[in-house]
C-alpha positions in Angstrom: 0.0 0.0 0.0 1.3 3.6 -0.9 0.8 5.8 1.9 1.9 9.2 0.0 0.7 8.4 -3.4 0.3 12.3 -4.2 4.6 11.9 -3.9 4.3 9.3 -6.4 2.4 11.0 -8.5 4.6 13.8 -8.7 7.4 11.5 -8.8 6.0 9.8 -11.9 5.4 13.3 -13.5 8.8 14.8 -13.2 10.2 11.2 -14.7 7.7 11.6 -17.6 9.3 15.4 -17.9 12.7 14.8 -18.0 12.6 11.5 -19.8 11.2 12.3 -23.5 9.4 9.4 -25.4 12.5 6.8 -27.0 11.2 4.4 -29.2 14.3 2.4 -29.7 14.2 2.0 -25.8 10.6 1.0 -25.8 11.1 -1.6 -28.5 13.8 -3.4 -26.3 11.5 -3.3 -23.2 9.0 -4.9 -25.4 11.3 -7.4 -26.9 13.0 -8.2 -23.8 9.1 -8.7 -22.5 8.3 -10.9 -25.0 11.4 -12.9 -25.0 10.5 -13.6 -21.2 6.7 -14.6 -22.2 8.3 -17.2 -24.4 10.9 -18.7 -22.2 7.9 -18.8 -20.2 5.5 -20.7 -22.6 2.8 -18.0 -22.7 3.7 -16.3 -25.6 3.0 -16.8 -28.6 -0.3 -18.5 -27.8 -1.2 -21.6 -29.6 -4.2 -20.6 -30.5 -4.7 -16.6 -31.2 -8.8 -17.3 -32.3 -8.9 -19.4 -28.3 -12.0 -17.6 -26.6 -12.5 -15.6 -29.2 -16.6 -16.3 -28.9 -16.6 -15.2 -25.4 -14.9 -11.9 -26.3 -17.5 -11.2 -29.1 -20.4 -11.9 -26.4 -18.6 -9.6 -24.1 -18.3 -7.0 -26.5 -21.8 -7.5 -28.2 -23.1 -7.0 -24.0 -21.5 -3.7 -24.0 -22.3 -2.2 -27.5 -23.9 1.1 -26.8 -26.8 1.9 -29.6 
């Protein structure tokens, strides 16, 4: 549990600030992230259409008209 998280907050901010965006970092996050899920066995699924009925029901549920 945080007990300041107004600091953090401001914490996070000034990090945002000072760091601008860096895609080539990002893309190594994200490949070192998905090099993990696969050493893992979660990544790549085995199936990428698995559950894909119950998503369609979920989102048909909260379709606004």
């Amino acid at each position: 549990m945080i007990r300041e998280p107004e600091l953090v907050r401001a914490f996070e901010a000034e990090q945002i600030r000072r760091e601008p965006p860096d895609y080539h970092r990002s893309l190594r996050i994200f490949e070192a992230l998905w090099d993990h899920g696969r050493r893992l066995g979660a990544l790549p699924p085995g199936d990428p259409l698995e559950g894909i009925e119950g998503d369609l029901r979920l989102a048909e549920a909260l379709r606004v008209r």
